[in-house]
C-alpha positions as CSV (number, residue, x, y, z in Angstrom):
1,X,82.2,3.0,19.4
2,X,78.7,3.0,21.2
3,X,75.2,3.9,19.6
4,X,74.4,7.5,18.7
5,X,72.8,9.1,21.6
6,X,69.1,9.5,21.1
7,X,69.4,13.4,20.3
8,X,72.2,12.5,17.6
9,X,69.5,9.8,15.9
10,X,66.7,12.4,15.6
11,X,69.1,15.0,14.0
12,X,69.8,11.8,11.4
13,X,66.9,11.5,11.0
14,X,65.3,14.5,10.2
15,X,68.5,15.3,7.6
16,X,67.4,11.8,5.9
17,X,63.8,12.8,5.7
18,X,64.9,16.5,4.3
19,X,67.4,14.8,1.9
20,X,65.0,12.5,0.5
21,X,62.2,15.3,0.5
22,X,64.5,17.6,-1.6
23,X,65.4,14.9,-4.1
24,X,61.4,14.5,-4.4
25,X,62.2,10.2,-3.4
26,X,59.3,8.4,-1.7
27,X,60.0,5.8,0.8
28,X,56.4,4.5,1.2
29,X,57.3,4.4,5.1
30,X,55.9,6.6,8.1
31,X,58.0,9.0,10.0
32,X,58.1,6.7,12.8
33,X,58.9,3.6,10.7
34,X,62.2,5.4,9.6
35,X,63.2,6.7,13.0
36,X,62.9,3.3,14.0
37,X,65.2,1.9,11.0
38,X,67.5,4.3,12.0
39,X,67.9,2.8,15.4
40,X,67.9,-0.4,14.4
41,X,70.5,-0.2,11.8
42,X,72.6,2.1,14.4
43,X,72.1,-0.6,16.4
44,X,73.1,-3.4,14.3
45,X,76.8,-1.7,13.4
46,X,76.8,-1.4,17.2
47,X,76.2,-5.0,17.7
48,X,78.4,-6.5,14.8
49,X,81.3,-4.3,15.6
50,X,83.6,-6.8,17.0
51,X,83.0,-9.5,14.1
52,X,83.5,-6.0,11.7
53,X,86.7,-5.6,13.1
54,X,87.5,-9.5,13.3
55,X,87.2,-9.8,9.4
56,X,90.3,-7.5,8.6
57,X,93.0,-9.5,8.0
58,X,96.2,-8.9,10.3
59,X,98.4,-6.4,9.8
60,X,95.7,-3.7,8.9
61,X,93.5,-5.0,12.0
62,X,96.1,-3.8,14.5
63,X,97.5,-1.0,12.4
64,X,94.7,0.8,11.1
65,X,92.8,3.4,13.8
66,X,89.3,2.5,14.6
67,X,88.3,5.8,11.9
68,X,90.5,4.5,9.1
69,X,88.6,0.9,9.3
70,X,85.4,2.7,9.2
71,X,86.6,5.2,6.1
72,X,87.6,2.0,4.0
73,X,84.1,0.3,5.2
74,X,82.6,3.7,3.9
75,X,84.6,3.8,0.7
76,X,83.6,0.4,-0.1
77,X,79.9,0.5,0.7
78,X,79.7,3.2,-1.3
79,X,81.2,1.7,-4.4
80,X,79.2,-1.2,-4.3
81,X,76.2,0.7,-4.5
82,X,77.3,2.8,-7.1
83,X,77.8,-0.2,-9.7
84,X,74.9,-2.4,-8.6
């Protein structure tokens, strides 16, 4: 899975900005100081693929589809933040 084309990271990032903007949250960050966390976290998951996919324990690393590994990373994330 490569980086998000350039065109895909402004589209995320505009629907980040309006997202925030409706919920009324502040970031205390510039327009261009998001745009350029969302590169560098795209980046990042880019970059730390390989050791992502290293970390899951055989059989699931072989058996799971590149989207399912991503779904449970998802899942997980997501639950993590809901109890902290």
């Amino acid at each position: 899975m490569a980086v998000l084309p350039d065109g895909d990271r402004q589209v995320l990032h505009k629907d980040i900005m309006s997202e925030l903007s409706s919920r009324r949250e502040s970031l205390g960050l510039t327009k261009d100081e998001l745009r350029a966390a969302v590169d560098a976290i795209d980046q990042w998951i880019d970059d730390n693929a390989v050791s992502f996919n290293s970390a899951i324990p055989l059989p699931a690393r072989t058996a799971l589809t590149a989207r399912q590994k991503v779904e449970l990373f998802m899942v997980i994330v997501k639950r993590r933040w809901e109890v902290s």
